[in-house]
C-alpha positions as CSV (number, residue, x, y, z in Angstrom):
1,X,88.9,252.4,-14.1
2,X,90.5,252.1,-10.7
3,X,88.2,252.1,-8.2
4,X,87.8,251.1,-4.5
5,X,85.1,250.3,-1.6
6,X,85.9,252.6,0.9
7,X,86.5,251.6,4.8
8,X,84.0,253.9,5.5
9,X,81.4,252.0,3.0
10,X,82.4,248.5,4.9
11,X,81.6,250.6,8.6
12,X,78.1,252.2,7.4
13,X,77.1,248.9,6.3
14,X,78.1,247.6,9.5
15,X,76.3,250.0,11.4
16,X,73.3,249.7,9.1
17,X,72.8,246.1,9.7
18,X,73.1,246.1,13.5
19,X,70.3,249.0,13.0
20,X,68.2,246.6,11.1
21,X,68.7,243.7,13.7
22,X,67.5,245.5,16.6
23,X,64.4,247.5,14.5
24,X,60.9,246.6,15.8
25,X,60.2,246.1,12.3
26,X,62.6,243.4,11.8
27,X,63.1,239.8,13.4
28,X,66.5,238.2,13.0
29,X,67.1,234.7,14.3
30,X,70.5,232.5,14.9
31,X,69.1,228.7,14.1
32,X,71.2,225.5,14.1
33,X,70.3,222.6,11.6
34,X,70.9,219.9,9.4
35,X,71.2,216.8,11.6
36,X,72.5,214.0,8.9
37,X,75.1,215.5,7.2
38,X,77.1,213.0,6.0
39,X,74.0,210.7,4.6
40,X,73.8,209.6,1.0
41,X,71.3,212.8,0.0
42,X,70.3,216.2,-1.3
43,X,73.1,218.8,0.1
44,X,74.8,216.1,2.1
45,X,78.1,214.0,1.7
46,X,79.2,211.2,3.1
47,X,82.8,212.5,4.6
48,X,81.2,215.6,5.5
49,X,82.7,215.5,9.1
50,X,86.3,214.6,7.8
51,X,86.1,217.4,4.7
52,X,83.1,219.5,5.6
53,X,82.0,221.2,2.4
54,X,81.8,225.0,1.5
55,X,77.8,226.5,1.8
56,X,76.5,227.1,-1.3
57,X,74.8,230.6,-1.8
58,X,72.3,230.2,-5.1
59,X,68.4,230.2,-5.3
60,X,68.2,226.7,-4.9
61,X,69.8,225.7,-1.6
62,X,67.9,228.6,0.7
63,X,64.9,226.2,1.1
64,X,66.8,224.0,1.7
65,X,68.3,225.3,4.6
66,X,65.1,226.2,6.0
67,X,63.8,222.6,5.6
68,X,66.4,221.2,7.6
69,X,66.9,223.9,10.3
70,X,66.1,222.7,13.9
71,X,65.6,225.6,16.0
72,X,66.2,229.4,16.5
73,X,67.0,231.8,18.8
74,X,66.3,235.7,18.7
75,X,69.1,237.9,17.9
76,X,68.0,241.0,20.0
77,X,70.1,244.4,21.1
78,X,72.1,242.5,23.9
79,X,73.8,239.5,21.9
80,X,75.1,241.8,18.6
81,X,78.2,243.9,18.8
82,X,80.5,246.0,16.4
83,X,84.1,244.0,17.0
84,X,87.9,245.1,16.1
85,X,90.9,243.2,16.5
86,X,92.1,242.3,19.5
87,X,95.8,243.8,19.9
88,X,96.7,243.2,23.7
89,X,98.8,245.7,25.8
90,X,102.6,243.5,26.5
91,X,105.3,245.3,28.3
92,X,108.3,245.9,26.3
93,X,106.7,245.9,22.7
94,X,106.2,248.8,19.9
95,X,102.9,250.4,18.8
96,X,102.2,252.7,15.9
97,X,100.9,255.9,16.9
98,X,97.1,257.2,15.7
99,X,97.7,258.6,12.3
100,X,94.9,260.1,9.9
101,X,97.6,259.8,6.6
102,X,98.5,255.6,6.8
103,X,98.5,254.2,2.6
104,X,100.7,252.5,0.4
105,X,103.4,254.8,0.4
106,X,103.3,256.1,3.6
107,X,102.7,252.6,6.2
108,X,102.7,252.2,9.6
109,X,106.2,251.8,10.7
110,X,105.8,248.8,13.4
111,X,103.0,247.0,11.3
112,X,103.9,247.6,8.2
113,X,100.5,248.4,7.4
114,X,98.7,250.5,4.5
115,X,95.6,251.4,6.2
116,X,95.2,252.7,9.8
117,X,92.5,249.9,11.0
118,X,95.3,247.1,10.1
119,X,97.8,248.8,12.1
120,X,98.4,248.7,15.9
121,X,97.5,251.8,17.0
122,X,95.0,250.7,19.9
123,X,95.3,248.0,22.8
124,X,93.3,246.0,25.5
125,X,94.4,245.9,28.8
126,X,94.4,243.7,31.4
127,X,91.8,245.7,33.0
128,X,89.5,245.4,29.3
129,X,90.2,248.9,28.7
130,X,91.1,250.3,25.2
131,X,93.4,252.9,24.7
132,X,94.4,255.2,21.5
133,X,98.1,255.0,20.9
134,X,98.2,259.2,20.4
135,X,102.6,259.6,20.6
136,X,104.8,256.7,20.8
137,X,107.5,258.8,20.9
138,X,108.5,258.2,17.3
139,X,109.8,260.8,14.8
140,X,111.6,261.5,11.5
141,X,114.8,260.1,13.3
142,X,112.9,257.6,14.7
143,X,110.3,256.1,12.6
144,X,109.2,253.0,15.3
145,X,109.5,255.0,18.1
146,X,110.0,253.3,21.3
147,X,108.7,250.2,23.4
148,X,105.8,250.9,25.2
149,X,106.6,250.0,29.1
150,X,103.8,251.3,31.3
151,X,100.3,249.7,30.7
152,X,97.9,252.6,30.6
153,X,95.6,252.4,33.7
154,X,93.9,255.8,34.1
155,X,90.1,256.5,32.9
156,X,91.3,260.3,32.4
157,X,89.1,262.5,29.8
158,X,92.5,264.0,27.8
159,X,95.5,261.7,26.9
160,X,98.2,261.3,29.3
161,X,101.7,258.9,29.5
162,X,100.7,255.9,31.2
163,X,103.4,255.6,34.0
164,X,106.8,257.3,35.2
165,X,109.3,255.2,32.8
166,X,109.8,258.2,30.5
167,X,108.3,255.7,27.2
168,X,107.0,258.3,25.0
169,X,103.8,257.0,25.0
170,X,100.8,258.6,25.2
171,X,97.0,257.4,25.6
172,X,93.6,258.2,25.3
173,X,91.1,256.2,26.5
174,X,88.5,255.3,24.8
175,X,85.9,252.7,26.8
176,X,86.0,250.0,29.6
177,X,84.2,246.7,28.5
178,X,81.0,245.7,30.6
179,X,81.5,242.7,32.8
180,X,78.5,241.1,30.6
181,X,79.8,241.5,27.3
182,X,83.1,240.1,28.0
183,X,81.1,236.7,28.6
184,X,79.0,236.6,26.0
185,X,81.6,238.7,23.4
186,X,85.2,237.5,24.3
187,X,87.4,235.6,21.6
188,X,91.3,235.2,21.0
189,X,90.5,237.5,18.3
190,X,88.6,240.6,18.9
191,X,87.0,243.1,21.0
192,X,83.9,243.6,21.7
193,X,82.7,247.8,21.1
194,X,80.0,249.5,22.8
195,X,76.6,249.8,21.1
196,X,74.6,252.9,20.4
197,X,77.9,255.4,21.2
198,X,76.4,258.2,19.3
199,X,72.8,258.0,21.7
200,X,74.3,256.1,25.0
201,X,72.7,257.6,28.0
202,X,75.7,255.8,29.9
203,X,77.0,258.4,31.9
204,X,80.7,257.4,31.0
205,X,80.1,257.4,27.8
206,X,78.6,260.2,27.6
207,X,81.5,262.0,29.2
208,X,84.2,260.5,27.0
209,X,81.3,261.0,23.5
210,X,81.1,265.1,24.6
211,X,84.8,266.1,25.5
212,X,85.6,264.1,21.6
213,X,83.3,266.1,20.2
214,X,85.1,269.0,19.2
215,X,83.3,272.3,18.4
216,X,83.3,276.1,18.9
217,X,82.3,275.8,22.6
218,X,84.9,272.7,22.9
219,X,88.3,273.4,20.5
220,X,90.4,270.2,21.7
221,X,90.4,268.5,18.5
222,X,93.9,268.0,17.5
223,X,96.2,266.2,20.3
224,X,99.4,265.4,18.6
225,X,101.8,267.4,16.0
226,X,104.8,265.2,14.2
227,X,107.9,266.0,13.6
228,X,108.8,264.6,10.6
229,X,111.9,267.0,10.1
230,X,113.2,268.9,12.9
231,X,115.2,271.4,10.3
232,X,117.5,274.0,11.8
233,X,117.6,277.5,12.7
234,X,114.4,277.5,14.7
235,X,114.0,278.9,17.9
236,X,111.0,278.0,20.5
237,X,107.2,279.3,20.6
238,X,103.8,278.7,20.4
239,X,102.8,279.3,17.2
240,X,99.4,278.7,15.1
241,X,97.9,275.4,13.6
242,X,96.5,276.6,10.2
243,X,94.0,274.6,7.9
244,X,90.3,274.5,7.3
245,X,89.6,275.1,11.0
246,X,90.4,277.4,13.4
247,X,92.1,277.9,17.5
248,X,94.7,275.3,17.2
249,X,97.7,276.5,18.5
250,X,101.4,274.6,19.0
251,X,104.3,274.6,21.3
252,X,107.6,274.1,19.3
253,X,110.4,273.5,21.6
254,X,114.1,273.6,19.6
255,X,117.4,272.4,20.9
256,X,120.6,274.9,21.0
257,X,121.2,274.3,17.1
258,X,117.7,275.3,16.4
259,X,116.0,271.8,15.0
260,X,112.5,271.5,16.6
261,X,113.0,268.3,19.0
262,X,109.4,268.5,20.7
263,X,105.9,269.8,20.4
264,X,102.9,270.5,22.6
265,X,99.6,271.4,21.4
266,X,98.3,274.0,23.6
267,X,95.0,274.5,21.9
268,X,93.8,271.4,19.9
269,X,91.2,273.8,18.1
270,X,88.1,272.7,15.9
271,X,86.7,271.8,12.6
272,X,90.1,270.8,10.5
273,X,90.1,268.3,8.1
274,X,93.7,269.3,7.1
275,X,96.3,271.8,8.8
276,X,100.1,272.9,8.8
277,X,101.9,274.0,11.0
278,X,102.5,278.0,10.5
279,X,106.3,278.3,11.6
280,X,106.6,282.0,9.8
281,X,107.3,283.4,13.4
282,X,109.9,281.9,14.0
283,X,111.7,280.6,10.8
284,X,115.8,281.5,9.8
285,X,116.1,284.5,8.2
286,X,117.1,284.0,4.5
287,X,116.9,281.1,3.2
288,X,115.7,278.1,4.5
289,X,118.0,275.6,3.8
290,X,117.0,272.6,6.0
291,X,113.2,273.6,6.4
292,X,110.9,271.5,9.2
293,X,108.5,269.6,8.8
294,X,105.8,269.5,11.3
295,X,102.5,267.3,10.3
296,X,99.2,268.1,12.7
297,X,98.0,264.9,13.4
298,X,93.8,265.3,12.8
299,X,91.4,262.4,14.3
300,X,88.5,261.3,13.4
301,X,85.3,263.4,12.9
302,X,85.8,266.3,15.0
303,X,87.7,264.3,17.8
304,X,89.1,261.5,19.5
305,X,86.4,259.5,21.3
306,X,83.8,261.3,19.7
307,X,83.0,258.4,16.9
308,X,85.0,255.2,18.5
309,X,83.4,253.2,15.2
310,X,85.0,255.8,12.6
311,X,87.7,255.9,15.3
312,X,87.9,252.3,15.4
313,X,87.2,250.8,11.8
314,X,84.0,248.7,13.2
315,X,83.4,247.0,10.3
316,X,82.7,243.4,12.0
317,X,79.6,241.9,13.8
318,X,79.5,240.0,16.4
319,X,76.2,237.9,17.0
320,X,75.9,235.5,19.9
321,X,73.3,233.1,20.7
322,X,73.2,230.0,24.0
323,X,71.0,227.3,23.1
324,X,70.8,225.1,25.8
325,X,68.5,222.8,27.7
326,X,65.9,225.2,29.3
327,X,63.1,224.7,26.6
328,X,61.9,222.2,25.0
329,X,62.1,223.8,21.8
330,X,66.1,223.3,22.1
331,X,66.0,219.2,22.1
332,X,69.0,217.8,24.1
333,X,69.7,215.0,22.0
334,X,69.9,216.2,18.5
335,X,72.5,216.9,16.4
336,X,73.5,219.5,14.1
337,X,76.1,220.8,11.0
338,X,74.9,223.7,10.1
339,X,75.1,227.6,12.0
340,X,72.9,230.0,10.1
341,X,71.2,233.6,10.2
342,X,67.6,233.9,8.8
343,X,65.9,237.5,8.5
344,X,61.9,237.3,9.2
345,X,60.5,234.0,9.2
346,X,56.8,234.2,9.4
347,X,54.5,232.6,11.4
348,X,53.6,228.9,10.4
349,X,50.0,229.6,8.7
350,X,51.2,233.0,7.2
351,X,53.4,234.1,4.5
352,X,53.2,237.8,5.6
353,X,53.1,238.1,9.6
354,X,56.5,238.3,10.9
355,X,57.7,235.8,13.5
356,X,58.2,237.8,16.8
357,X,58.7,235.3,19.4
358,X,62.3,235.0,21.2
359,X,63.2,231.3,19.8
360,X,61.5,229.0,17.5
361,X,60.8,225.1,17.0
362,X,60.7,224.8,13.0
363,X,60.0,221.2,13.5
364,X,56.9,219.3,13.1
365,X,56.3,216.8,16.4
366,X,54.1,213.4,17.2
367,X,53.0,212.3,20.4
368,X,53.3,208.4,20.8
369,X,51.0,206.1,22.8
370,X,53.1,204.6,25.7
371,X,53.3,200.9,24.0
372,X,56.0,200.5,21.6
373,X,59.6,198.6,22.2
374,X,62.6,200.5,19.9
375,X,64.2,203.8,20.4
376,X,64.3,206.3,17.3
377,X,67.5,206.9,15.9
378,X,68.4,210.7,15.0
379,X,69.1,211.5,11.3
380,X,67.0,208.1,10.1
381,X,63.5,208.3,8.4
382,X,60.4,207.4,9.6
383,X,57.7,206.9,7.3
384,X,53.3,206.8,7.6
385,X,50.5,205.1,5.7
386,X,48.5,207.5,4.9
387,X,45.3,207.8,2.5
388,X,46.8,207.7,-1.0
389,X,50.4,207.2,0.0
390,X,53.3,207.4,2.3
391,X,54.2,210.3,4.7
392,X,57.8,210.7,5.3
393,X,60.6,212.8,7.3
394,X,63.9,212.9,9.2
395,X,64.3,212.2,12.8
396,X,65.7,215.4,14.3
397,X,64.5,214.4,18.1
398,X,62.7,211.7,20.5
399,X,62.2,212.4,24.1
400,X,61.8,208.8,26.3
401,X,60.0,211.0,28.6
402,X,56.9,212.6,27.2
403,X,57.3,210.2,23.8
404,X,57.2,213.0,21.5
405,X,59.5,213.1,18.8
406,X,60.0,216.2,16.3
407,X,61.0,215.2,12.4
408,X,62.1,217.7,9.8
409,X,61.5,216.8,5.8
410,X,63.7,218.0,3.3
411,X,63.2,217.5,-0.8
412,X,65.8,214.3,-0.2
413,X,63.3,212.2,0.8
414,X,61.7,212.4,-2.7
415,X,64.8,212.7,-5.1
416,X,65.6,209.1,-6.2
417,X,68.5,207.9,-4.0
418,X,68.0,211.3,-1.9
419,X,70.0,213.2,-4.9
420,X,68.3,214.9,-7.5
421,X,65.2,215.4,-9.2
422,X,65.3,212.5,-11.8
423,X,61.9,210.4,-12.1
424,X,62.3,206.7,-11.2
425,X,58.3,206.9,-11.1
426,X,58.3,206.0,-7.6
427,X,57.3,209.7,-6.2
428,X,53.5,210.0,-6.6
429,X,52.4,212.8,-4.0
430,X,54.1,214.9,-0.7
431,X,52.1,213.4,1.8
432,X,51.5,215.4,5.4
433,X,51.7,212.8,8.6
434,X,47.7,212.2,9.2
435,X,46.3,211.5,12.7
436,X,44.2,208.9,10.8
437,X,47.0,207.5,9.2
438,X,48.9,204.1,10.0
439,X,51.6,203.4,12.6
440,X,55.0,205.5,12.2
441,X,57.6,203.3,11.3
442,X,61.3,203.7,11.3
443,X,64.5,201.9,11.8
444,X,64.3,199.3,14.8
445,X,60.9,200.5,16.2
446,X,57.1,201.3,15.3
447,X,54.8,203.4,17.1
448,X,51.3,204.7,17.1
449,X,50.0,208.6,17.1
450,X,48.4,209.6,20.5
451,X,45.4,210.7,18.6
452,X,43.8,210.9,22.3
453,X,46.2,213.4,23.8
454,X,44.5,216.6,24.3
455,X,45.0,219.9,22.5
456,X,47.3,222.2,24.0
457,X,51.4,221.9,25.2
458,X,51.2,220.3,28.2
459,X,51.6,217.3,29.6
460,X,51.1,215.4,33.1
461,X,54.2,212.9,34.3
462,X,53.4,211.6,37.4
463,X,53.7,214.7,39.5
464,X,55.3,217.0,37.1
465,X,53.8,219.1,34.5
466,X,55.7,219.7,31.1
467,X,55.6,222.5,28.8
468,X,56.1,220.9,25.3
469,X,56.9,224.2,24.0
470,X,54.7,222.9,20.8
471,X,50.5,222.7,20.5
472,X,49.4,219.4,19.2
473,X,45.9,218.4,18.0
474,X,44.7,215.1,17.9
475,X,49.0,213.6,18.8
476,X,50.5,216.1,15.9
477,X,52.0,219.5,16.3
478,X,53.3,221.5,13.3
479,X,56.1,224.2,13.5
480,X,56.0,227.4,14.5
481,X,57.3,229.2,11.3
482,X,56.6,228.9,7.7
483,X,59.6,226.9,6.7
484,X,59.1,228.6,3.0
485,X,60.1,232.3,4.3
486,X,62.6,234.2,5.8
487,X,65.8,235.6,4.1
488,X,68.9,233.0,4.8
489,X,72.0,236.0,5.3
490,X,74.4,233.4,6.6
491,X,75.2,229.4,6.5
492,X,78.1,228.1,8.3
493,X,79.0,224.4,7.4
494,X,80.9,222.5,10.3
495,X,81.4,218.9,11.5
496,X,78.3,217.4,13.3
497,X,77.8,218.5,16.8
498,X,76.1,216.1,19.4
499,X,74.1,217.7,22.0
500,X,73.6,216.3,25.4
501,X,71.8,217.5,28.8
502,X,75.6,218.7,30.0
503,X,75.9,220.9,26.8
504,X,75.5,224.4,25.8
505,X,76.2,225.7,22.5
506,X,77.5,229.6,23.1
507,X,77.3,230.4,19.5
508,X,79.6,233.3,18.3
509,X,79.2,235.1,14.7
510,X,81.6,236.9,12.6
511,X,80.1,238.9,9.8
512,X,82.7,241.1,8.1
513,X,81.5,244.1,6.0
């Protein structure tokens, strides 16, 4: 049977997840990870930067996700947003009007479009203002209506023409966009949309929320009445809006051979979810032969600006998230491939106590003694004797500095040639590094554990004192989450990135519902 998911479905969902990210109950974390890409191993191929391969979503590569994630940072209130298309106010060029009644057989004249949030019925400014298009001067004898020519400057509560040029176009402002969240949000594609509209305390947002909100005490719901047929015979007065609601009230204006050539709501009423245009009053006697056609114009809810994400069609998220070199737990000379989400890591010794922290380390470290010639190479294994066997991981970070370096171990190390799970008989045991254990060894360079350093996060360098941003015991340090929890929601797969002390990564998320 024919069936569809409705835009309204896509913007709930929207809303519900940036509810979910920002509840107390819920942690939600941006992490970057997966510093070898293109080695010959689980997950991994070898042009990986040249033909970067598509995630795979199954119940199998999860863990592996988490095994090979570096570090994360905290998605909180401030870095999520509900997004829409960009479409930016240019002199000279046509915009569809607001219309509630946009489908396949009726589309949007200038976009072609079948459904109102894929039409251009809203712009950006100059001035990061957004504006309702609510007249563009178009009617039944002139479908696109005209070429907008005065950007719309004015923070007004009602809709009003823009300038003095006699366009036909007429606005409603909707929002401004803060300073702060055109840094963090901006992109050649989309706009960045208030959070918490319906509860804002902002006092401008409060004013634009309340005059929207259309109601008994406040009957300004409908704005704009088309004329899709002028007709004939007509002659001019206000007349009633009829419907499912009630107060709206029309000025029709006709020309000396009685076709209806303007219209001014007077009274934009309340509560309609449909209406026509009650021309009784003032119709030809006898027949009607060339009847009008007048089409109220309803907005969203109970008015425009009073739900700007119905209003909108915010059914994308924006997440954003800066690593950069003001924590340790962000290592500058790593590497990554991989952009994910994770939903409530726990803590490293639990499987049920949610990770609350801002950012995260999921890397195990060692502390080095001072006396060993080699630098470790990022993305190459290191490997420990240890009682019964061999220890082993991936190099995801050395620091010259404080010699600590932080690994990452991933079920590659004990496939046979890093692939898949056939038995060569040469895995006996997964072996933890041991401060008792032999020297780590890795290409170019061996090293001893500091088993003297003492417990705790920092460390002494001549005058300086260092936060390691991990706890080591006896020279070893393990994450800070349980790398076997947490809900992967999102895995981006993109040519290795090398990080350096002059980087920051501004990461930017799209999640479309």
């Amino acid at each position: 049977m024919p069936a569809i998911v409705t835009d309204q479905f896509r913007i709930l969902n929207a809303s519900n997840f940036v509810d979910s990210v920002v509840s107390t109950n819920n942690s939600y974390y941006v992490f970057l990870g997966l510093n070898n890409p293109d080695k010959v191993a689980f997950g991994r191929t070898t042009n990986w930067n040249n033909n970067t391969p598509n995630p795979i979503d199954n119940f199998e590569y999860p863990s592996h996700y988490r095994d090979t994630a570096l570090f994360g940072k905290k998605i909180t209130s401030a870095n999520i947003r509900r997004v829409i298309r960009k479409v930016q106010w240019q002199s000279n060029t046509s915009y569809d009007m607001y219309r509630h009644d946009y489908s396949i057989n009726n589309r949007s004249p200038n976009s072609n479009s079948s459904r109102l949030y894929d039409s251009n019925y809203y712009v950006i400014t100059s001035d990061f203002r957004v504006y309702i298009c609510i007249d563009n001067g178009s009617s039944g004898v002139n479908l696109k209506g005209n070429k907008s020519q005065d950007e719309p400057t004015f923070t007004d509560l009602e809709p009003s023409a823009a300038g003095t040029s006699g366009d036909g176009y007429i606005w409603k402002y909707l929002f401004s966009i803060l300073p702060s969240d055109i840094i963090k949000f901006d992109s050649t594609e989309y706009v960045v949309v208030p959070n918490e509209w319906a509860t804002s305390t902002d006092a401008q947002i409060v004013s634009l929320r309340e005059n929207g909100e259309s109601s008994s005490t406040n009957p300004n719901q409908i704005k704009k009445v088309y004329i899709a047929n002028g007709g004939a015979g007509y002659s001019s007065k206000i007349v009633d809006i009829l419907g499912d609601g009630s107060g709206g009230k029309v000025l029709v204006n006709v020309d000396s051979s009685g076709s209806i050539i303007s219209t001014q709501v007077t009274a934009g009423g309340f509560g309609y979810t449909w209406a026509i245009v009650d021309l009784g009053s003032i119709q030809p006697e006898g027949s009607l032969t060339n009847p009008a056609k007048l089409i109220p114009i309803i907005p969203p809810s109970k008015g425009h600006g009073s739900d700007i994400y119905t209003e909108l069609g915010t059914d994308k998220i924006l997440i954003y998230a800066r690593f950069d070199d003001s924590t340790k737990d962000f290592p500058i000379d790593t590497k990554f491939s991989q952009v994910g989400i994770i939903k409530n890591p726990t803590t490293y010794s639990s499987d049920t106590i949610i990770f609350t922290e801002n950012q995260y380390s999921s890397l195990g470290a060692i502390k080095f003694t001072s006396n060993f010639t080699g630098t470790p190479i990022i993305g190459t294994e290191i490997t420990q004797s240890v009682t019964g066997g061999t220890a082993k991981a991936y190099i995801a970070s050395y620091d010259s500095e404080t010699k600590v370096l932080k690994y990452f171990r991933d079920r590659s190390l004990y496939f046979k040639d890093n692939l898949d799970q056939t038995d060569y008989n040469n895995v006996t045991s997964v072996y933890d590094f041991q401060s008792s254990g032999g020297s780590i060894v890795g290409e170019g360079f061996t090293a001893s554990i500091d088993t003297a350093f003492p417990t705790g996060s920092q460390i002494n360098i001549g005058n300086k004192s260092i936060n390691l941003g991990t706890v080591f015991t006896n020279g070893l340090s393990n994450p800070d989450i349980n790398k076997k929890k947490g809900d992967i929601i999102y895995i981006d797969n993109r040519p290795l990135v090398t990080r350096d002390i002059r980087q920051k990564e501004d990461i930017k998320i799209i999640l479309e519902f």
